[in-house]
C-alpha positions as CSV (number, residue, x, y, z in Angstrom):
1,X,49.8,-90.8,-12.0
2,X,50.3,-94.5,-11.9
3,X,47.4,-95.2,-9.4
4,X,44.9,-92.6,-10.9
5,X,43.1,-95.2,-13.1
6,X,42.9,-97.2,-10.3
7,X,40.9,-95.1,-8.3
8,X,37.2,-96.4,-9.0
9,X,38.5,-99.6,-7.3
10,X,39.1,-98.3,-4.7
11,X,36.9,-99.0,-1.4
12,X,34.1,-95.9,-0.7
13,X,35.2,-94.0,-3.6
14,X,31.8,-92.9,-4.4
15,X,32.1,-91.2,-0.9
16,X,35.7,-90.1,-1.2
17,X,35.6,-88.4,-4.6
18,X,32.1,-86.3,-2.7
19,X,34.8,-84.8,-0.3
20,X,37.9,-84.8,-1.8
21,X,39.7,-83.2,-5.2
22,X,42.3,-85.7,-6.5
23,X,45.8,-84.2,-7.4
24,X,47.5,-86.6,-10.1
25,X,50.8,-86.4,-10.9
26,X,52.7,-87.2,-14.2
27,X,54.7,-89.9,-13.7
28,X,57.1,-91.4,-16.7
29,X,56.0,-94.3,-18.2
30,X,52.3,-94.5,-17.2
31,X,49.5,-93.0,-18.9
32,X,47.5,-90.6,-16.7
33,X,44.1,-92.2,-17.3
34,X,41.8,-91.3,-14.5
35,X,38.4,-91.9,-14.6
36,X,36.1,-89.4,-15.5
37,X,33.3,-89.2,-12.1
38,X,36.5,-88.2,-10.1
39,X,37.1,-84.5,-9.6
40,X,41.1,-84.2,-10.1
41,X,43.1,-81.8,-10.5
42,X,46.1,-82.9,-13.4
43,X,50.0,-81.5,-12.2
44,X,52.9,-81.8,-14.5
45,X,56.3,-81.9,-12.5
46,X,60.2,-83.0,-13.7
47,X,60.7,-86.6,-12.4
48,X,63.0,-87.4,-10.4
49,X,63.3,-91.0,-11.3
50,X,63.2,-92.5,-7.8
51,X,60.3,-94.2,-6.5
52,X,58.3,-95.2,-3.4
53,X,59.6,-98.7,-3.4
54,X,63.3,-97.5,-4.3
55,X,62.9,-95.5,-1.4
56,X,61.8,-97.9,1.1
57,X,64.4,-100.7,-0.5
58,X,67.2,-98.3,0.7
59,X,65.4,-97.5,4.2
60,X,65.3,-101.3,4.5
61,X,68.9,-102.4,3.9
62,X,70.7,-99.3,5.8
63,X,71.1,-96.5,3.0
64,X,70.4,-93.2,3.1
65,X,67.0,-91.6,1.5
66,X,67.3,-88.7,3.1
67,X,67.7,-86.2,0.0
68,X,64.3,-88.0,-1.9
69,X,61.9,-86.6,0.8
70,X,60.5,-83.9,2.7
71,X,62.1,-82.8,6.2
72,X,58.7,-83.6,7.2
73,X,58.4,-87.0,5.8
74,X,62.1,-87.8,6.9
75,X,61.7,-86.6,10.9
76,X,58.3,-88.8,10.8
77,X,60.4,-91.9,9.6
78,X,63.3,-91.6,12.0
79,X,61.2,-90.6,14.8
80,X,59.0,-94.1,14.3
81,X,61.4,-95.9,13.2
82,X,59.6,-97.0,9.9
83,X,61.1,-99.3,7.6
84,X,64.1,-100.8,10.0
């Protein structure tokens, strides 16, 4: 939700909103603004009050994030090592 009025600045958008459907999700504190020429679809979810950066802050200095992801994401992470 934060980034969805962002999206016509993004590079190729023209050619990325012909193949794709853009799922934005609510977000507290931000608006969702998106612009109009992008398809999107607009999700409402409870927040959870943790965010990317909190998430990668933690993975960075040693604490666990295990419980604010996917078993997906979380297997991907430790198997590449990200964020170490």
């Amino acid at each position: 939700g934060d980034n969805a009025q962002e999206l016509r600045t993004w590079k190729d958008i023209d050619e990325l909103a012909k193949m794709a459907t853009f799922i934005v999700v609510n977000r507290p504190g931000h608006k969702r603004n998106i612009w109009k020429r992008i398809k999107h679809v607009l999700i409402t979810m409870p927040g959870i009050g943790v965010s990317a950066s909190y998430i990668r802050y933690c993975l960075k200095n040693g604490e666990s994030a295990r419980y604010f992801l996917p078993d997906d994401v979380w297997a991907y992470i430790i198997k590449n090592k990200l964020y170490q």
